[in-house]
N, C-alpha and C positions, 0 to 999 in steps of 0.2 A: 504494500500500500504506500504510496505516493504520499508525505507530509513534508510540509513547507511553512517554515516558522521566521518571521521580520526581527530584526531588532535594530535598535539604535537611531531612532529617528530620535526627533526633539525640536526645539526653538533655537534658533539660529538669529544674529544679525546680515542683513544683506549685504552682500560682500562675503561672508563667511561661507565653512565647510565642513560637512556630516560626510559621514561615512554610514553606510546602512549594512545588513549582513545577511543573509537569506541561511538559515542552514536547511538541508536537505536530506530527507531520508526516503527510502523505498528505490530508488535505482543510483547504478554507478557512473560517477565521471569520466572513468575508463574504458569500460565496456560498455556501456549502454549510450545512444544515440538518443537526444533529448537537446531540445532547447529552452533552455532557463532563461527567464526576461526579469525585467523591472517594468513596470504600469506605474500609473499614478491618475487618480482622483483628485481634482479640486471641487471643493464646495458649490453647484448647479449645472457641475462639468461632466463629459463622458469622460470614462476611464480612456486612459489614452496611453502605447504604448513609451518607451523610454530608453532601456535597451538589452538585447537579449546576447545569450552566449550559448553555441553550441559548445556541449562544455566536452563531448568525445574529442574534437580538435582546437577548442579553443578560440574561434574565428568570433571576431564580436560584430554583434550590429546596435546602430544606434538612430535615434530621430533626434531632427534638425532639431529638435530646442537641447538637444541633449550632447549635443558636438563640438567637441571643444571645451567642455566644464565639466561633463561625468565619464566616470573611468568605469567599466564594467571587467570582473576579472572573478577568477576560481581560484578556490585551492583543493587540488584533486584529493589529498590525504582526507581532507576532513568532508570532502562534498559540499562545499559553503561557495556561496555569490555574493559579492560585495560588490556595492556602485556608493564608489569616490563622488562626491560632489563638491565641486569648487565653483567660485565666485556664483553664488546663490543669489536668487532675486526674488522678490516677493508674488511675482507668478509663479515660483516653484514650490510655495503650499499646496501640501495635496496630505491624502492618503497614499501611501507607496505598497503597492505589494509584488508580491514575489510570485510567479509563473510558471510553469512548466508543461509541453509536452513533447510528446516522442515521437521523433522525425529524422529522416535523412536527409531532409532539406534544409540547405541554407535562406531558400525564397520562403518558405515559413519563418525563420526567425527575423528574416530581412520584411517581414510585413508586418508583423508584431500587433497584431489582429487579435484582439482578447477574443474573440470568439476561436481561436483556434488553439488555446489553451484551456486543456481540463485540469488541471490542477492548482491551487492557488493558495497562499495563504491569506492570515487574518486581516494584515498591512499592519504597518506603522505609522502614524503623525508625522511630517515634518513643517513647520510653522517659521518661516520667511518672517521677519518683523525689522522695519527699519530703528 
């Protein structure tokens, strides 16, 4: 069974930088083909991809608000997704959650299409405030 747990969001100043952590359980970073994302919710907004990681090879994908300020990366040992966020801006309040499905495609994680993810966790907060 597929579980997917957020942690590390919080309140930030704009300009500043969170680190978020996905950890993952039910398949592997090594053997199993699967693409991990980050999404995010804002307050009257559609959940909107952010960026994913095929995590068998590692290949990242990201959306234009997300390029250039968030870092998407693995750590195979422990099965964990982490997205680096720097110079933060107060559009980037949201809810963040964590994503998964299984695929040999790169053009699934390169479309980052919540509907094309069945697994997901709870999210985390993160609050942008000047």
């Amino acid at each position: 069974q597929v579980q997917l747990m957020e942690s590390g969001g919080g309140s930030v100043q704009t300009g500043g930088s969170l680190r978020l952590s996905c950890a993952t359980s039910g398949y592997s970073f090594r053997y199993n083909f699967y693409c991990t994302a980050w999404f995010r919710q804002a307050p009257g907004k559609e959940r909107e991809g952010v960026a994913g990681i095929l995590t068998k090879t590692g290949t990242t994908y990201y959306a234009d608000s997300a390029k250039g300020r968030f870092t998407i990366s693995q750590d195979k040992t422990t099965n964990t997704i982490s997205l680096q966020m720097s110079s933060l801006e107060f559009e980037d309040t949201a809810v963040y959650y964590c994503a998964a499905v299984p695929t040999l495609l790169g053009s699934t994680c390169a479309r980052l299409s919540q509907a094309e993810f069945n697994y997901w966790g709870q999210g985390t907060q993160v609050t942008v405030s000047s």
